[in-house]
C-alpha positions in Angstrom: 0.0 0.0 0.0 1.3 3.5 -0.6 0.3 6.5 1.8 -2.6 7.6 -0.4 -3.7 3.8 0.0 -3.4 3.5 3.6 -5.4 7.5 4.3 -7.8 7.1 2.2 -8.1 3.0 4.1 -8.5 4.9 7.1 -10.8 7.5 6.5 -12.5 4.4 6.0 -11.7 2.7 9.0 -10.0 -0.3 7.3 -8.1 -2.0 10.4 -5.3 -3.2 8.2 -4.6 0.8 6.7 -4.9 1.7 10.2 -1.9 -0.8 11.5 -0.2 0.7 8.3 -0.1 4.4 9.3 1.0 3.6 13.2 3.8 1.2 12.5 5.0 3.9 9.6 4.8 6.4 11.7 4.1 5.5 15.5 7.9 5.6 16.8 8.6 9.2 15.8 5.4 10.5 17.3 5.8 8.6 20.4 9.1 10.3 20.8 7.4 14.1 20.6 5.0 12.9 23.1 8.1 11.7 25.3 9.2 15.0 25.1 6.5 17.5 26.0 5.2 14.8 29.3 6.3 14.4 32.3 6.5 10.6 32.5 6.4 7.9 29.8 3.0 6.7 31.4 1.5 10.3 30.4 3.2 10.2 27.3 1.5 6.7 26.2 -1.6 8.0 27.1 -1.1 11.3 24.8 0.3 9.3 22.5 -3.0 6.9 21.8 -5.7 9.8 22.5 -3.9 11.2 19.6 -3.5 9.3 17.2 -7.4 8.4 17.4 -7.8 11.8 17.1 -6.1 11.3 13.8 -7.7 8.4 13.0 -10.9 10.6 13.5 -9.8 13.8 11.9 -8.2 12.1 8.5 -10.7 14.0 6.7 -9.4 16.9 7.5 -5.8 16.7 6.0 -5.9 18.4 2.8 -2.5 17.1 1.6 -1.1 20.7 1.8 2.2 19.9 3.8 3.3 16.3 4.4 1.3 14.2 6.2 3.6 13.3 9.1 3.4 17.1 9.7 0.5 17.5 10.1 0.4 13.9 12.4 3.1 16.0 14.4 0.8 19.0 14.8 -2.0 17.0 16.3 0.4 15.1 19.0 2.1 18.3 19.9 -1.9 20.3 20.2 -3.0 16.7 22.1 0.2 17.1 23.9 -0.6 21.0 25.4 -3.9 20.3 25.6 -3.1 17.8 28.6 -0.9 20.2 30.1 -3.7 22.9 30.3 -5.8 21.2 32.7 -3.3 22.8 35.0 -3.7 25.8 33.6 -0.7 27.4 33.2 -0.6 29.0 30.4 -3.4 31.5 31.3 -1.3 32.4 34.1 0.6 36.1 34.2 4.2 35.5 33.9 6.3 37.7 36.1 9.4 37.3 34.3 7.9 39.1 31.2 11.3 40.4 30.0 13.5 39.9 26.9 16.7 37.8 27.4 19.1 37.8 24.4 21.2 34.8 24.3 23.3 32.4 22.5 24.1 28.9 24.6 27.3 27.0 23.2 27.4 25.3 26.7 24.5 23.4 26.3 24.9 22.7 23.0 28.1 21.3 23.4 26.7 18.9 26.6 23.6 18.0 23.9 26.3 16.6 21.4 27.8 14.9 24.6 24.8 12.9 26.0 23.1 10.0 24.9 19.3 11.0 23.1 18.2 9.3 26.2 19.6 11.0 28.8 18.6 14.0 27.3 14.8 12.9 27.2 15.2 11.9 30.7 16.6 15.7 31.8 13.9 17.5 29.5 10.8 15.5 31.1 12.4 16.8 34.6 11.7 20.3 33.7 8.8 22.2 34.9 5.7 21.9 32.3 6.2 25.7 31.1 9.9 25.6 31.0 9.9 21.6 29.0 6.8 22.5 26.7 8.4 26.1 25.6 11.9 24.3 25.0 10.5 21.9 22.9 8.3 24.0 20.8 11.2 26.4 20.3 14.5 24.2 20.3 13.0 20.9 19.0 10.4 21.9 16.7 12.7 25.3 15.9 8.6 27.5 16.1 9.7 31.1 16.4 9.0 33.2 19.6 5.6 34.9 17.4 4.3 31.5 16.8 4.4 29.8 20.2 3.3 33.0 21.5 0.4 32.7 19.9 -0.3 29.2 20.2 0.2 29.7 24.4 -1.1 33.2 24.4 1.1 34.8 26.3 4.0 37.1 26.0 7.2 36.8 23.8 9.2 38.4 26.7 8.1 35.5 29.1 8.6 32.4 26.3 12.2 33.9 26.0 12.6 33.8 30.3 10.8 30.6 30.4 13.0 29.0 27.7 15.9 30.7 29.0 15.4 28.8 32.5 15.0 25.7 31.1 18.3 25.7 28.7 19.6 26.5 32.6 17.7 24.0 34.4 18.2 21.5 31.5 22.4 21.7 31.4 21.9 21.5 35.6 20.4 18.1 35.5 23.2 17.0 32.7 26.1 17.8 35.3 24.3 16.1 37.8 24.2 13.1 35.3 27.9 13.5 35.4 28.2 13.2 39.2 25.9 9.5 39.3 
């Protein structure tokens, strides 16, 4: 089966279609839901809300963009949407200022770490500071798009991201003390 096979299987529920699109893409999604949860239990139970959701929602992809992008968008929204229950992001942000920085260090402890160990120090940050670093670092969004996406400030996704690059190359050195 090619793609357009196994979408237009699923927008018709065909089971075997279905298994098709998960196993082609299942791994890489999972790992986006690893990285904006807290735990890997949370992040399996994102991870199957939302690709039913896609199951569900197939007819909505309009084939502009690939389809694993748009599969990506849906985890990341499923994603934030479980982190709002605690409400966060309608909360003021005190730090609302701009912080201009470039951070060699942490890139240079990123190249030094295995993928897991990095996983393991993001899902330790705080949900504002791990969801902010992902959607800026990981999935490169500028500081106007996640703003809008969150609704809030620019000023406080720059402090917020800034304290996680800090937090993040903490919990690396303390990797290096176990």
């Amino acid at each position: 089966m090619d793609l357009e096979d196994i979408i237009e299987g699923c927008k018709k529920q065909n089971p075997k279609a279905q298994k098709a699109l998960y196993d082609m893409f299942s791994r890489k999604l999972f790992g986006v839901c690893l990285r904006y949860c807290k735990s890997r239990e949370d992040a399996q139970d994102v991870f199957q809300e939302a690709f039913v959701k896609v199951f569900n929602s197939l007819d909505k992809y309009r084939g502009i963009g690939s389809l694993e992008s748009w599969m990506r968008k849906v985890f990341i929204n499923h994603s934030l949407n479980h982190y709002r229950y605690d409400k966060f992001l309608n909360s003021v942000c005190a730090d609302d200022i701009n912080i201009a920085y470039e951070d060699k260090e942490l890139e240079n402890m990123i190249d030094e770490y295995s993928n897991k160990k990095i996983l393991e120090a993001i899902q330790k940050l705080p949900n504002k500071q791990r969801i902010i670093f992902n959607m800026v670092e990981v999935e490169e969004m500028s500081y106007e798009e996640v703003s809008d996406v969150l609704n809030i400030s620019q000023g406080c996704i720059r402090a917020h991201n800034f304290k996680a690059k800090k937090k993040l190359k903490t919990l690396l050195k303390e990797f290096d003390k176990q």
